[in-house]
LUMZA-468215 format. One record per residue (C-alpha): chain; residue in one letter; x, y, z. Coordinates in steps of 0.02 Angstrom, whole numbers, padded with zeros to 5 digits. Last residue first. Example, Ala and Ser with C-alpha at 12.3 -4.5 7.8 and 13.67 -1.06 7.14 Angstrom:
REC   mol   type       c1       c2       c3
REC     A      S    00684   -00053    00357
REC     A      A    00615   -00225    00390
//
This chain:
REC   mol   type       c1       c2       c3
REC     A      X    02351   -02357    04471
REC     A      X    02445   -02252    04593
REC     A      X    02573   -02327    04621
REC     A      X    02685   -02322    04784
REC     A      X    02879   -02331    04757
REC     A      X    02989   -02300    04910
REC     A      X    03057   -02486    04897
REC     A      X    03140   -02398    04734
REC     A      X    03192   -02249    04814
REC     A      X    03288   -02348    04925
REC     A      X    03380   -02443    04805
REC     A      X    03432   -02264    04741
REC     A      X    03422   -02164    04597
REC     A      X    03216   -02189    04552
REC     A      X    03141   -02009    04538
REC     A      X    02951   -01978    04584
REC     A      X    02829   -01871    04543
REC     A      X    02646   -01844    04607
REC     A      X    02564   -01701    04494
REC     A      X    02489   -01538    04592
REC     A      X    02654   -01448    04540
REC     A      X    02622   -01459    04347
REC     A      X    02743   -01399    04232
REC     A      X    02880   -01334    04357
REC     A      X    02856   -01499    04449
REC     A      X    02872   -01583    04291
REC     A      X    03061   -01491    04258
REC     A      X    03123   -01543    04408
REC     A      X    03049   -01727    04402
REC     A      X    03132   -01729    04215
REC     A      X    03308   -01683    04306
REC     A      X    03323   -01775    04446
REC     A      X    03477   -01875    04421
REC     A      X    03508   -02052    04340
REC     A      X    03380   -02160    04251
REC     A      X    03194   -02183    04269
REC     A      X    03063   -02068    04319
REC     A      X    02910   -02096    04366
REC     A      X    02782   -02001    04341
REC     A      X    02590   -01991    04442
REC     A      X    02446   -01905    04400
REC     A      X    02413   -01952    04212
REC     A      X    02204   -01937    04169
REC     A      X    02258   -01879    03974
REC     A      X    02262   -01702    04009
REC     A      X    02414   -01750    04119
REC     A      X    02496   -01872    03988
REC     A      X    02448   -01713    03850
REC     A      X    02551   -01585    03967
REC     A      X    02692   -01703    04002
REC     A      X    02715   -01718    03805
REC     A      X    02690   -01497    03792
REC     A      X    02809   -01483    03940
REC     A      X    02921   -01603    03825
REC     A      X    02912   -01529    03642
REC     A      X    03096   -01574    03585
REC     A      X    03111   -01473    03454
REC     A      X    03148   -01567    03295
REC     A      X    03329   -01581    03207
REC     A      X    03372   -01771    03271
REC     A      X    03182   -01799    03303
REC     A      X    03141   -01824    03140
REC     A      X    03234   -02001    03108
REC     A      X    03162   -02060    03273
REC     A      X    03002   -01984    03209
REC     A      X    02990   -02083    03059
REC     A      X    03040   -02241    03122
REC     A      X    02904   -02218    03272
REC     A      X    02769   -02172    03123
REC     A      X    02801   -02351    03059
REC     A      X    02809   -02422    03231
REC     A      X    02630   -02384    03273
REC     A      X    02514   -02246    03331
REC     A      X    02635   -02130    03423
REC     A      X    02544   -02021    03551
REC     A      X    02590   -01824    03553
REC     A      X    02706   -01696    03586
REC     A      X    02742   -01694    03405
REC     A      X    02943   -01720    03400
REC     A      X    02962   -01792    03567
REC     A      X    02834   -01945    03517
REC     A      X    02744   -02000    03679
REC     A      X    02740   -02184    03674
REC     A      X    02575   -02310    03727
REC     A      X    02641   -02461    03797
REC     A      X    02670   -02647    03760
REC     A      X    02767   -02565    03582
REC     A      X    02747   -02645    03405
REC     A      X    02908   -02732    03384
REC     A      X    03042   -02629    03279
REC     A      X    03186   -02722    03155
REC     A      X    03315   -02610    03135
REC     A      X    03405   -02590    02978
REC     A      X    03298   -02403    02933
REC     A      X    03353   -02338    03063
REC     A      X    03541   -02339    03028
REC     A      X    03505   -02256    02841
REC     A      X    03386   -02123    02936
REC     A      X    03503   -02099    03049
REC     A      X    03653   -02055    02955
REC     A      X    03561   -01916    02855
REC     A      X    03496   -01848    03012
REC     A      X    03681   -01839    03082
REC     A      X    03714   -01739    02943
REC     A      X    03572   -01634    02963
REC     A      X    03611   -01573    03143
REC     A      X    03641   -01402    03101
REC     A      X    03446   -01395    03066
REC     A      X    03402   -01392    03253
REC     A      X    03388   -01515    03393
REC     A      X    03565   -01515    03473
REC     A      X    03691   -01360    03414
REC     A      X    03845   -01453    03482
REC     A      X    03998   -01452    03594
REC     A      X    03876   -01437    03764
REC     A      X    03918   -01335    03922
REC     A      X    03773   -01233    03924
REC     A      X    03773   -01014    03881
REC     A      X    03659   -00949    04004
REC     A      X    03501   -00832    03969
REC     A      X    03392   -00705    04079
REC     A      X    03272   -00620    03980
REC     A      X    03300   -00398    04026
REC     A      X    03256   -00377    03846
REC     A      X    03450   -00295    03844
REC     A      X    03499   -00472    03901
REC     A      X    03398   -00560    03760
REC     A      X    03472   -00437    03622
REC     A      X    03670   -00518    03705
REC     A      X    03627   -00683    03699
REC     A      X    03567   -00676    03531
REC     A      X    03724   -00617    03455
REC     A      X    03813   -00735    03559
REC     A      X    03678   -00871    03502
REC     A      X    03727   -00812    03310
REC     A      X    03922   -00806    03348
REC     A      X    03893   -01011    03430
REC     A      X    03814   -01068    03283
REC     A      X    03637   -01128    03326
REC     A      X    03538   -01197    03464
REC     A      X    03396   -01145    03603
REC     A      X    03331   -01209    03759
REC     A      X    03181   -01175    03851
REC     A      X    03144   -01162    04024
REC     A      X    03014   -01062    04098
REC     A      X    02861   -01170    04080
REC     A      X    02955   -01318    04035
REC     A      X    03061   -01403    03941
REC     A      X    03046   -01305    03758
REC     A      X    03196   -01404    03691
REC     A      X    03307   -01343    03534
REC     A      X    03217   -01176    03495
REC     A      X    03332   -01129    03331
REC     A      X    03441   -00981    03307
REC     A      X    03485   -00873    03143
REC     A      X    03529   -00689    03192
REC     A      X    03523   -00526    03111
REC     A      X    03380   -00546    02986
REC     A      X    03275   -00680    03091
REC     A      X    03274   -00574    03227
REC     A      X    03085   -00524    03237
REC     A      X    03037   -00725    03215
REC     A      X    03185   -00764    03359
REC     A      X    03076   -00654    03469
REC     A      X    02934   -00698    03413
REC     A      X    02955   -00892    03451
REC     A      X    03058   -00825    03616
REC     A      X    02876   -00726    03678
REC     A      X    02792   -00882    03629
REC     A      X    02891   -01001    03716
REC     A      X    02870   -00913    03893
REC     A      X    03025   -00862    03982
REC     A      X    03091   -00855    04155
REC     A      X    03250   -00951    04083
REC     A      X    03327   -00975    03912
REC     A      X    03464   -01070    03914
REC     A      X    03613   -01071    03771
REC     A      X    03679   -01206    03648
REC     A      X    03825   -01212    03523
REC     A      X    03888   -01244    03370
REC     A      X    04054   -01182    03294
REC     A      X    04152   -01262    03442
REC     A      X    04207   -01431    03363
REC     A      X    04155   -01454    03200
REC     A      X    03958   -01470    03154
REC     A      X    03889   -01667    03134
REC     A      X    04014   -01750    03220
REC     A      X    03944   -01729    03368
REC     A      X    03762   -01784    03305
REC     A      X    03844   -01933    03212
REC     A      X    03960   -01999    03373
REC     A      X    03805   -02030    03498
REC     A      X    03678   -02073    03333
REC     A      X    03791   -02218    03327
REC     A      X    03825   -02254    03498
REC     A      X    03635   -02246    03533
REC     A      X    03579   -02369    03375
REC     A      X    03704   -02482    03459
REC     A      X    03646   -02486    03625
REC     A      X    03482   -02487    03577
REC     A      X    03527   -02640    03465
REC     A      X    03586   -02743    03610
REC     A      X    03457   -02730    03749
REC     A      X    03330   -02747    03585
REC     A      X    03198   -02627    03518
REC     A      X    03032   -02610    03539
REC     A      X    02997   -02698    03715
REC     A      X    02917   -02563    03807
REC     A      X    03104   -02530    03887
REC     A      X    03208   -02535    03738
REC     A      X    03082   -02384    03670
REC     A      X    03074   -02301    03821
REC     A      X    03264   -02310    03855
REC     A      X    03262   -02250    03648
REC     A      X    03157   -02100    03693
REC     A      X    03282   -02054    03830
REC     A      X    03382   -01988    03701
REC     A      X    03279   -01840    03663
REC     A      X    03189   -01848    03824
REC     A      X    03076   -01998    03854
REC     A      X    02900   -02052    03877
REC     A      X    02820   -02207    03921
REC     A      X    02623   -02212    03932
REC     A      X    02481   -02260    04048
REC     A      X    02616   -02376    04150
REC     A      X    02584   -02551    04178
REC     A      X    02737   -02607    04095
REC     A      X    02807   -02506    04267
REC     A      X    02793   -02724    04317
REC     A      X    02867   -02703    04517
REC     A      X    02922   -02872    04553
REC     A      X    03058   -02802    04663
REC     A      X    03202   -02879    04589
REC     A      X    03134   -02929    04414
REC     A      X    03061   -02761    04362
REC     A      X    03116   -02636    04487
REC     A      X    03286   -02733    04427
REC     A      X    03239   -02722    04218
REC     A      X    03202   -02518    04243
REC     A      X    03364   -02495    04353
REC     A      X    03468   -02579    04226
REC     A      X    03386   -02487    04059
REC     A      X    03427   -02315    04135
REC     A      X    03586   -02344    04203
REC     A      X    03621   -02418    04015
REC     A      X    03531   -02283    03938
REC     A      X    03625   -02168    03999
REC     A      X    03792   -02233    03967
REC     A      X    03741   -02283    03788
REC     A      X    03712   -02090    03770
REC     A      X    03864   -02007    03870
REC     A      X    03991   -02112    03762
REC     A      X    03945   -02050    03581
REC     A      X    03911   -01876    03666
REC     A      X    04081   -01853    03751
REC     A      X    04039   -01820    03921
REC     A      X    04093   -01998    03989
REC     A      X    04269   -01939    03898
REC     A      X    04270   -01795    04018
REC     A      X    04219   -01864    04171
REC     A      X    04356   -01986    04181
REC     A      X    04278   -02098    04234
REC     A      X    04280   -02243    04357
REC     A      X    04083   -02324    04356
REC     A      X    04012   -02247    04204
REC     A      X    04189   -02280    04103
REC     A      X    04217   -02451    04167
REC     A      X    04051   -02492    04119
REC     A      X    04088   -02439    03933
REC     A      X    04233   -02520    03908
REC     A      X    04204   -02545    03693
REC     A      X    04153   -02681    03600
REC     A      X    04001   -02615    03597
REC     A      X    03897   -02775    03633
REC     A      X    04036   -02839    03743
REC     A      X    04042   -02693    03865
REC     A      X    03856   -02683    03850
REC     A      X    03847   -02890    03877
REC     A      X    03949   -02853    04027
REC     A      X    03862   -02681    04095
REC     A      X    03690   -02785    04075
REC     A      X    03776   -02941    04180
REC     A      X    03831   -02821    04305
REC     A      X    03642   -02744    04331
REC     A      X    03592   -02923    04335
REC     A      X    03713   -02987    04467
REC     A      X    03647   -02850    04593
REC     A      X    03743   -02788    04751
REC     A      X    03894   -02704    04657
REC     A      X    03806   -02642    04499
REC     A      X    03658   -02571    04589
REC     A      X    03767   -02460    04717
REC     A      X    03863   -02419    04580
REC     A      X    03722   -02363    04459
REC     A      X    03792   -02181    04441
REC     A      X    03991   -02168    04469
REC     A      X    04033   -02025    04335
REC     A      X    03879   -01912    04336
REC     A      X    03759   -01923    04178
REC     A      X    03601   -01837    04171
REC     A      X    03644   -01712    04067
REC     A      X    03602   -01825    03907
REC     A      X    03413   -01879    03918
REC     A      X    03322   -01916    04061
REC     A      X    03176   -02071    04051
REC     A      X    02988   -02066    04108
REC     A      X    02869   -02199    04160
REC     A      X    02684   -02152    04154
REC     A      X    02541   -02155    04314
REC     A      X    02358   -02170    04317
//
């Protein structure tokens, strides 16, 4: 039994899909009708730079799930390889909406949308360096859920993304994480400030909740051809009522992936594959579950290396 996985921003590295864009006509057709669909350069950004407007949120999301989207549709009509017969599709925070484009929920066209939207609302959502996000490493979640529970008075921080055993990520204003940063030091729990402009996946992100939920609402969702893990309950999403719900949710929701790879693996799941650029979800399932095959599809090559196990 085996699920398809997608990365969410961090992934990104100016020049990923190259190699697919200059041998295969599809992957250039995609970064076309993206370029036209956004109205925007977008290819010429992923492909050329400069790094720093790539890491701009509203640009790093469609870029992602471009790469993302490409490489799923070539294993797909390239190789003949259907991943449609995955278990389940799960993403991270953004790479929920590669899932959803690529079970056949939403449209090519309106993910990339719905992505450049909720790109620009979640960094506009708290000005420019007030907001902030900081690592949490060698940690279990309980012992930062009591930790931020015994702080509460001097400190106000959020758990953004519990990853992994032993990586979790938190959010908040930048003088409360500093604050923070400085009582998990003395608790001997090793933490590093990330290079992000925003407090992802907390209440600080309400704004950009408010915009979603009026964006969401226009779309018109398919039922999925595969079963989707939800991000903001770690668990299986029964139509695409709940889905609108959750997308909405997920903005200011912890991201509960090691407890979504945990239910895939209690579920029968031995085998992910992961779709998009880097190595980052394969990372953090290894740390999850080491026994579990994993794969991560960069390369042409690690595409003909692909051996299911259904």
């Amino acid at each position: 039994m085996f699920s398809v996985i997608f990365p969410g921003q961090g992934s990104q590295l100016v020049g990923m899909g190259k190699d697919f864009y200059n041998k295969y006509t599809l992957v250039k057709d995609l970064f076309k009708e993206a370029d036209d669909t956004l109205d925007f350069p977008l290819s010429n950004l992923i492909l050329n730079g400069p790094k720093e407007d790539l890491n701009l949120t509203e640009n790093t999301q469609p870029a992602i799930f471009l790469i993302s989207y490409s490489i799923f549709k070539l294993i797909k009509e390239e190789f003949d390889i259907n991943l449609n017969k995955a278990n389940f599709f799960a993403g991270h925070s953004l790479g929920e909406y590669s899932a959803l484009a690529s079970a056949g929920v939403l449209s090519f066209s309106h993910t990339l949308k719905i992505l450049k939207i909720r790109g620009k609302a979640m960094q506009n959502s708290v000005p420019k360096g007030v907001g902030g996000m900081v690592a949490v490493l060698g940690s279990e979640i309980e012992t930062i859920e009591n930790f931020i529970s015994e702080n509460k008075t001097k400190y106000e921080c959020y758990i953004a993304n519990d990853n992994s055993a032993g990586q979790i990520v938190l959010s908040g204003n930048i003088e409360d994480l500093e604050k923070m940063m400085v009582d998990l030091k003395s608790a001997n729990i090793k933490n590093i400030k990330l290079p992000v402009s925003a407090p992802f996946h907390c209440k600080l992100m309400n704004k950009a909740t408010l915009v979603m939920n009026e964006e969401i609402e226009k779309l018109n969702f398919k039922e999925p051809e595969n079963i989707l893990i939800s991000n903001v309950t770690g668990k299986e999403i029964s139509n695409s009522n709940e889905l609108k719900d959750l997308l909405v949710k997920q903005i200011e929701s912890r991201v509960r992936w090691r407890e979504s790879v945990l239910l895939m693996i209690n579920k029968g799941i031995n085998q992910f594959i992961e779709i998009g650029p880097g190595k980052v979800l394969s990372g953090l399932i290894k740390r999850i579950d080491k026994n579990v095959k994993v794969s991560a599809i960069n390369t042409e090559e690690d595409i003909k290396l692909i051996n299911i196990d259904e």
